[in-house]
C-alpha positions in Angstrom: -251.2 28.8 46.8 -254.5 28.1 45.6 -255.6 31.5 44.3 -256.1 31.9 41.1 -256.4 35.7 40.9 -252.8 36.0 39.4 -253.3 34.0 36.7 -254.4 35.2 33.5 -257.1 32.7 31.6 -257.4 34.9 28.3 -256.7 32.8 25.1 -253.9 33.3 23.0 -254.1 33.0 19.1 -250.8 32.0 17.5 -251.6 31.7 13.8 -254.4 34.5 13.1 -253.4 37.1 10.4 -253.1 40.5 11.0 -256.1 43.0 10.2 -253.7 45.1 8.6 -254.5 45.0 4.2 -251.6 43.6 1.8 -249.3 46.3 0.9 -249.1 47.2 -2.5 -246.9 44.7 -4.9 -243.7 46.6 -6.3 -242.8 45.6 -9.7 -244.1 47.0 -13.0 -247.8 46.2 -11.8 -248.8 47.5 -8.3 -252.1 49.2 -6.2 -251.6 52.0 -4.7 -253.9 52.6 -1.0 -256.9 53.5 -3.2 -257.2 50.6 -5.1 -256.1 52.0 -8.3 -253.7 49.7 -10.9 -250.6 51.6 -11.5 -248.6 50.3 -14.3 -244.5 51.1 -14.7 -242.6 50.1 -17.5 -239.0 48.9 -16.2 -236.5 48.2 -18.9 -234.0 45.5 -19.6 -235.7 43.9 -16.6 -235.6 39.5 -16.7 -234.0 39.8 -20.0 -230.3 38.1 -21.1 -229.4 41.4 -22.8 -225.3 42.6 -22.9 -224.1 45.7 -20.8 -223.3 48.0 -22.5 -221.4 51.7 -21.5 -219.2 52.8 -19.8 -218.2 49.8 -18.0 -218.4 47.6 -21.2 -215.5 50.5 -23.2 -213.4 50.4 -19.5 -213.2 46.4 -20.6 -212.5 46.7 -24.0 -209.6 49.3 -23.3 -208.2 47.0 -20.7 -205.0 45.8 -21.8 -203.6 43.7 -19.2 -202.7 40.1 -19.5 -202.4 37.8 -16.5 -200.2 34.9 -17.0 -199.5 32.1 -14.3 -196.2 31.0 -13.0 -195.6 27.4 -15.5 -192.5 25.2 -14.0 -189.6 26.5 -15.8 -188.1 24.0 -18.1 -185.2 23.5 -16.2 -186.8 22.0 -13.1 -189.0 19.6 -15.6 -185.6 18.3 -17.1 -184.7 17.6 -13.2 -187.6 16.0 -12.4 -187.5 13.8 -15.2 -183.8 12.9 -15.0 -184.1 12.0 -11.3 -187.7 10.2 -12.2 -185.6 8.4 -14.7 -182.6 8.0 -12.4 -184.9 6.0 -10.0 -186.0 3.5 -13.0 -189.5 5.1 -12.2 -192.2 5.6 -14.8 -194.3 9.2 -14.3 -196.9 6.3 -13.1 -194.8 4.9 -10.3 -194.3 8.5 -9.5 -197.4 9.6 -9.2 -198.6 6.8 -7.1 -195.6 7.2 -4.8 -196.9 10.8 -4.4 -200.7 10.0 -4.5 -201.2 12.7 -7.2 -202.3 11.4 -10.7 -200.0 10.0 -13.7 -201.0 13.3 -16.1 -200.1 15.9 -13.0 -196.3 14.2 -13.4 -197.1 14.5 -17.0 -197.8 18.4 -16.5 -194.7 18.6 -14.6 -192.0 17.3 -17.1 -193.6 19.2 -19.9 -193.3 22.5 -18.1 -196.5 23.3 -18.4 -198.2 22.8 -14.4 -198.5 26.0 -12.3 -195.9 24.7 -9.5 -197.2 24.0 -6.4 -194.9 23.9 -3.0 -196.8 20.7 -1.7 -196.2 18.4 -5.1 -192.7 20.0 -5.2 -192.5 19.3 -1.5 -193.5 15.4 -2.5 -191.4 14.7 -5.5 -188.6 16.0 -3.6 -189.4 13.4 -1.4 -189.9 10.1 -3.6 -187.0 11.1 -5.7 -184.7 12.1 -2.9 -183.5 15.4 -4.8 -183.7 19.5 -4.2 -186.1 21.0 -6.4 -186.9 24.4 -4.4 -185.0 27.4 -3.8 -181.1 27.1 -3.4 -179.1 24.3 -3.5 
């Protein structure tokens, strides 16, 4: 147990830096292994400039509009005739529902993208079927 002959008492260097030299830099300004500065242009490069081509006339010629469901006026006269029904104002309502006064807002004019889970509340606080069949 006491010999020593198995144990190796070389030191170890963590942080020294390799003997290797820097490679060269890419960019527009780089050494190549001789030592010699070799300069490249490279355009549009760390400039705010437009694309332009072919991918810029594919956009343009793109003709497709995306619209998002809005709550069809029908179910925002329902919603504010039960609202109303209840002797609630869209405040009441929307503190009932923990959403905000303009989401009811959004609702009754027909102009929120419908979502199941605020459907799924009012439903709830105004004790009426707003989704799917009746």
């Amino acid at each position: 147990m006491g010999d020593s002959n198995f144990q190796d008492w070389t030191p170890v260097i963590v942080n020294k830096r390799s003997s290797n030299r820097k490679k060269p830099k890419e960019g527009p300004v780089s050494a190549n292994s001789d030592g010699q500065v070799i300069v490249e242009k490279k355009f549009g490069v760390g400039t705010n400039k437009k694309t332009t081509g072919r991918n810029l006339a594919k956009l343009e010629e793109e003709t497709e509009e995306f619209h998002l469901p809005k709550v069809p006026l029908s179910l925002a006269k329902q919603i504010q005739q039960a609202r109303n029904a209840k002797k609630m104002t869209q405040a009441d309502l929307a503190k009932a529902i923990n959403e905000k006064a303009s989401v009811i807002n959004q609702y009754e004019r027909g102009e929120a993208i419908p979502e199941t889970a605020v459907l799924a509340k009012l439903e709830k606080a105004l004790g009426v079927k707003l989704r799917g069949k009746k």
